[in-house]
GUTOR-365291 format. One record per residue (C-alpha): residue number from 1; residue in one letter; x, y, z; chain. Coordinates in pm, 1 decimal, decimal comma. Each point is the difference from the previous one (the first is absolute). Layout:
% residues N
REC   voro   bati       east      north         up   kolgu
REC    NUM      A          X          Y          Z       A
...
END
This chain:
% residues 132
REC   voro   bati       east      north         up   kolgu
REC      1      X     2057,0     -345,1      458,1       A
REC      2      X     -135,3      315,3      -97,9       A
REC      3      X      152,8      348,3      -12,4       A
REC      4      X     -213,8      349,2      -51,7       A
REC      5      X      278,0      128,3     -228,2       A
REC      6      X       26,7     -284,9     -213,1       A
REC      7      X     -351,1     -210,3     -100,7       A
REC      8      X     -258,1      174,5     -111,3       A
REC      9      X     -345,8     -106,2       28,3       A
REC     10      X      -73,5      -88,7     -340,4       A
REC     11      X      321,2     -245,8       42,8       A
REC     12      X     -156,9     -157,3      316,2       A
REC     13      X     -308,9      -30,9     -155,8       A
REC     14      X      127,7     -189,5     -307,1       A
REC     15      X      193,1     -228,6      212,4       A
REC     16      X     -315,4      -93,1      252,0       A
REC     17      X     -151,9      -80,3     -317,0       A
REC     18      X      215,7     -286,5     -107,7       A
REC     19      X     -166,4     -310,1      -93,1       A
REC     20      X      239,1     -192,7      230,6       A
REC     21      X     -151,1      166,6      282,5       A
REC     22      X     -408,8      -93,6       -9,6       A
REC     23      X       51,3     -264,9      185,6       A
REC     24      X      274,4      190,3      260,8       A
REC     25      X     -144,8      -98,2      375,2       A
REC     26      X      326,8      207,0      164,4       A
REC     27      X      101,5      334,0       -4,5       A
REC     28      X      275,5      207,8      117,2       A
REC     29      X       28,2      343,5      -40,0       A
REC     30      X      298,2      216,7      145,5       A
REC     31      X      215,7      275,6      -33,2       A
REC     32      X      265,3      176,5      149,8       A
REC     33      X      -69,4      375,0      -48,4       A
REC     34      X      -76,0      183,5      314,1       A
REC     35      X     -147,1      325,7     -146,8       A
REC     36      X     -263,8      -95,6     -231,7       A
REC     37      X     -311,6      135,5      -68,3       A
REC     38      X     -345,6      -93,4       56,9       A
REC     39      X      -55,4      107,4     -387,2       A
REC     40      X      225,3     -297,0     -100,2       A
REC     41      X     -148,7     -301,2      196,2       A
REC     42      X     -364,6       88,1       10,2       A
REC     43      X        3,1     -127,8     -402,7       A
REC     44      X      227,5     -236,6       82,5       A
REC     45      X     -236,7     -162,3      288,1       A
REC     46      X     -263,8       65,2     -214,6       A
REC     47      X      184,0     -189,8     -356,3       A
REC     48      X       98,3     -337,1      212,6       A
REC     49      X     -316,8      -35,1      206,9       A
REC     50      X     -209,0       30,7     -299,8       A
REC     51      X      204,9     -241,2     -222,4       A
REC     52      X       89,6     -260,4      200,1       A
REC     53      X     -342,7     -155,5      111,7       A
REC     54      X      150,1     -371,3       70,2       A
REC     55      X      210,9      120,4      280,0       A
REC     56      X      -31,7     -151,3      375,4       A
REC     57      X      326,6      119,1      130,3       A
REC     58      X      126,6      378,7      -21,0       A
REC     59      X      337,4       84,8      208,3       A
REC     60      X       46,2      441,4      -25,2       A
REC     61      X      327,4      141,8       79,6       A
REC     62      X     -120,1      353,4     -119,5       A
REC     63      X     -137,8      271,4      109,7       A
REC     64      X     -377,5       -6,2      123,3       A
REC     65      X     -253,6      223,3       63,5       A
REC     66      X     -351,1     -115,7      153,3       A
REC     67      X     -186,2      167,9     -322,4       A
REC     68      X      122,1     -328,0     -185,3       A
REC     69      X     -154,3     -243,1      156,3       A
REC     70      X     -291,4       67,1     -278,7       A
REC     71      X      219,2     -144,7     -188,2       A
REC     72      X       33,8     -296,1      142,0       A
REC     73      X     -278,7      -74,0       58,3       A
REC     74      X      -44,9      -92,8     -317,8       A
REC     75      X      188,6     -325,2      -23,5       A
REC     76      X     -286,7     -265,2       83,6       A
REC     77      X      275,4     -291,2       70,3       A
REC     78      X      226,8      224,4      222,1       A
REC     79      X       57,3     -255,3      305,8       A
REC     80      X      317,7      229,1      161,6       A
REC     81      X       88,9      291,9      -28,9       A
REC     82      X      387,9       63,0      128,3       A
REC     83      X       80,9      381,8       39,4       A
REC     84      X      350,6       61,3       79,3       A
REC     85      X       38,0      353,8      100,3       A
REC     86      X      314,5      178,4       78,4       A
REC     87      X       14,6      327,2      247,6       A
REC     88      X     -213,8      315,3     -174,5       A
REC     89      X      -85,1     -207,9     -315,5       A
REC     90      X     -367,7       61,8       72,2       A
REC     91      X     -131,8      267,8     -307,3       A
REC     92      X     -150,5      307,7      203,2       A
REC     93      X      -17,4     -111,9      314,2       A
REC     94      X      337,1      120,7      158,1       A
REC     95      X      204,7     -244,3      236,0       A
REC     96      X     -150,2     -332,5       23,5       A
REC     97      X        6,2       -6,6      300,4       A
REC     98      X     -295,5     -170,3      203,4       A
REC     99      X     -143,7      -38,4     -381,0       A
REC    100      X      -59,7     -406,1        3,7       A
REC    101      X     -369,1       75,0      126,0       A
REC    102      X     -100,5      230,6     -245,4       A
REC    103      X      146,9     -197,9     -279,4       A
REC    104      X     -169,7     -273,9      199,4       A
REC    105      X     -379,2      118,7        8,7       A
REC    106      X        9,1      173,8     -386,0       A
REC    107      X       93,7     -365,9      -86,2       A
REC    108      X     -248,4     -144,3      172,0       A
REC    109      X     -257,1      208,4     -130,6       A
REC    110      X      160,1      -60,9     -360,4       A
REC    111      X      -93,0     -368,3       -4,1       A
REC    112      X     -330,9       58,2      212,5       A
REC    113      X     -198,2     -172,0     -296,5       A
REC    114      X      227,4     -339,1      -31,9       A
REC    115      X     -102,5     -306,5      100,2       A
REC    116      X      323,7      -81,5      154,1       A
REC    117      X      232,2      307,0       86,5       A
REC    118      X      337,4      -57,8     -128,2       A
REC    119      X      280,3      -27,5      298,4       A
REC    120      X      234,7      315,0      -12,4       A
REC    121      X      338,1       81,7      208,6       A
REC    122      X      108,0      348,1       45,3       A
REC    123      X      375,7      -23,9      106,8       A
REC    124      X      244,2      281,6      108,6       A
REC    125      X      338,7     -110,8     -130,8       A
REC    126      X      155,6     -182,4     -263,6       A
REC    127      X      193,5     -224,3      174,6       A
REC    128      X     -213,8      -47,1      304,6       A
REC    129      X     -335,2     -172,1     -215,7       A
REC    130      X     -200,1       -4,9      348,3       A
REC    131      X     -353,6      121,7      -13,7       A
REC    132      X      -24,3      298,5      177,8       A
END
């Protein structure tokens, strides 16, 4: 789990690029702030999605914001995406509210060029883990 006020970048960074994780083909990424900053998880989107190549399987309880999907559209052997989101956890785009098919279509468009688009789940609560 990650916290804005505690892990720096560099510290992310050096632990994405363990040995013990070339081979990782799940990924989990959370945290539990609800005021954090577009400044803090664009490098952190940008760190895991450019050192972890081998994995299939990301689950995101973080925030998101649609400019991200560049990101991940770099992992070639993404097969599903899981993006948890919580009520106004969307970076810049105010209540997320009727969000899903915006998220939805810059996704799409994100993995326009693979062969097989990987499967992703938007869902609105925690402990409710339908797709909306």
């Amino acid at each position: 789990m990650l916290d804005d006020q505690y892990v720096p970048i560099q510290t992310i960074i050096g632990m994405l690029r363990a040995d013990c994780l070339r081979n990782l083909m799940k990924f989990q990424l959370e945290s539990d702030r609800h005021h954090v900053t577009e400044q803090y998880w664009s490098p952190v989107f940008n760190a895991f999605t450019s050192i972890l190549s081998s994995v299939e399987e990301v689950w995101l309880n973080t925030p998101f914001h649609p400019e991200w999907c560049k990101y991940l559209a770099r992992m070639s052997n993404l097969k599903i995406l899981d993006f948890q989101r919580f009520r106004n956890r969307l970076v810049g785009l105010g209540s997320t509210k009727d969000r899903k098919p915006q998220i939805d279509k810059e996704l799409d468009a994100a993995f326009a060029t693979f062969i097989k688009k990987p499967r992703f789940a938007i869902h609105s609560d925690y402990r409710n883990r339908g797709v909306m």
